[in-house]
N, C-alpha and C positions, 0 to 999 in steps of 0.2 A: 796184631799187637797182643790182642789175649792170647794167641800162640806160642809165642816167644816167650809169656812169662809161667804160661803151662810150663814149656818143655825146659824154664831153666831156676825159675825160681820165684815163689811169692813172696817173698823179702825185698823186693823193687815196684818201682813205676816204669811204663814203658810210656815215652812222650813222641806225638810227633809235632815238629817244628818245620814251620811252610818259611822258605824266605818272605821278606818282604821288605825291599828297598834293599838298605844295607842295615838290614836287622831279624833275626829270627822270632818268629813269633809261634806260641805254641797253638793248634788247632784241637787235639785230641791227645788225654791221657787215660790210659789204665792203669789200673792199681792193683795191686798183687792182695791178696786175701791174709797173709800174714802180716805183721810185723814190718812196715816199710818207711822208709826217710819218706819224708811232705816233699814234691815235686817245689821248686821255685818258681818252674814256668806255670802260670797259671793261664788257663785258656784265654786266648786276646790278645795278653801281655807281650808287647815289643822286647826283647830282649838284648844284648849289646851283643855284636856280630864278630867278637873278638875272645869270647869266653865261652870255656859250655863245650863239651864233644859237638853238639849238634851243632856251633856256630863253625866249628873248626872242621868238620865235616862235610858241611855245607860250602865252605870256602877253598879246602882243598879243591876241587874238582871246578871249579870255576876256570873258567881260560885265563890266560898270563894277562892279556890286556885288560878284563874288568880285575883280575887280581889286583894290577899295578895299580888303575886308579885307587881302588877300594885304600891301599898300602896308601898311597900320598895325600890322599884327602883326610887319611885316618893315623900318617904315622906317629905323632905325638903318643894318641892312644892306644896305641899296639904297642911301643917304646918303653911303658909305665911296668914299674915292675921286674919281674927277672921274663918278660916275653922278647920275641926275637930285639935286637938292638939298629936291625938294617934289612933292606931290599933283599939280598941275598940270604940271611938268615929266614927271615918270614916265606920267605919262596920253598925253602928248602925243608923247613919244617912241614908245610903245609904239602909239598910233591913225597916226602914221606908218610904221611898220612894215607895222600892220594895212593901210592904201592900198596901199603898194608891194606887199605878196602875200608879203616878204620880209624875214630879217632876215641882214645883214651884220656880224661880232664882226671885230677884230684882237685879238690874243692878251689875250683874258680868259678863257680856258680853259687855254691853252697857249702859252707864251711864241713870237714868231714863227709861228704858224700862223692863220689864216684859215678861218672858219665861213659859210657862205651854209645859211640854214634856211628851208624853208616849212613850213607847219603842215599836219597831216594832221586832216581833218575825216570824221565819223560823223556822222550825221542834220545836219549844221551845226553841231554841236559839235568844238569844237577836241578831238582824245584826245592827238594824238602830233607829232611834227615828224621833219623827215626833213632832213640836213645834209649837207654836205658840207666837206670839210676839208684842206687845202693849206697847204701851204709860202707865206710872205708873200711871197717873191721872184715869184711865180707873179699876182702880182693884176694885174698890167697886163692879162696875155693874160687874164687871169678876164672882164672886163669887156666886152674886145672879141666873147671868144669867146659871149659870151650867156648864161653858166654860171647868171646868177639865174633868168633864164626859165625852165630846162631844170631844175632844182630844183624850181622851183613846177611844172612840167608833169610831176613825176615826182613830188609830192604828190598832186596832182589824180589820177593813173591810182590811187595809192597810197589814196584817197580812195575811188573808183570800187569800186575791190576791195572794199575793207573794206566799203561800203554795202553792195554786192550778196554779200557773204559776211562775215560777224561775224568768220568763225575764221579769217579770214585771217590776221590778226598770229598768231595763237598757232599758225601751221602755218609761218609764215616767210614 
């Protein structure tokens, strides 16, 4: 996670968020040495499984069946807003996400701040998402500077570890 904010910018926080239930909760953040937006997720904290790159991250890559549940126990709350309106929409939003490797939020966590999340996978199971988090005024250079790639290449290492070590998350 200090990797990611070496090689792309200390003007953010890099979080990672563990599912848990049907809620994302943050385990570990870093903080960029410059000039950075205050993370929302604060360590412990359950967060809603419907907002936030890292919820949406985290939900992409889930199988259609706990999708479907997660969608009917929750669609009211998914419905609120201008979010998907139906079954098909929310699938679709979410199997695009899954394509791109990535999910992109503007302030549905936090007003003015900006979320790039890839999902951190165990045996091919999605466990956890790994985010990054910036000031909105910052999105032009986010884009040029390749920030989404360099997120999913620091899941993937993020990925790598935890397969060949379980205890990784829970040693940091």
């Amino acid at each position: 996670m200090r990797h990611l904010l070496e090689s792309t910018t200390h003007k953010a926080s890099v979080v990672l968020c563990w599912r848990f239930r049907d809620q994302v909760m943050c385990l570990h953040q870093e903080q960029g040495d410059a000039p950075h937006p205050v993370s929302s997720y604060g360590q412990g904290v359950a967060m809603p499984f419907f907002r936030g790159a890292s919820s949406k991250a985290i939900l992409a890559h889930l199988d259609d069946r706990s999708l479907k549940r997660i969608y009917l126990e929750n669609e009211m709350l998914i419905r609120e807003g201008e979010g998907p309106q139906n079954w098909k929409q929310f699938k679709a939003a979410l199997r695009g996400i899954q394509r791109d490797g990535f999910a992109i939020t503007v302030a549905e966590v936090a007003e003015g701040r900006v979320g790039i999340a890839a999902p951190i996978l165990m045996n091919k199971r999605v466990v956890a998402g790994v985010s990054m988090v910036f000031e909105s005024g910052q999105v032009d250079a986010v884009g040029q500077a390749g920030f989404p790639q360099q997120v999913v290449a620091a899941a993937e290492r993020i990925s790598l570890a935890l397969s060949e070590d379980p205890g990784t998350i829970s040693r940091g």
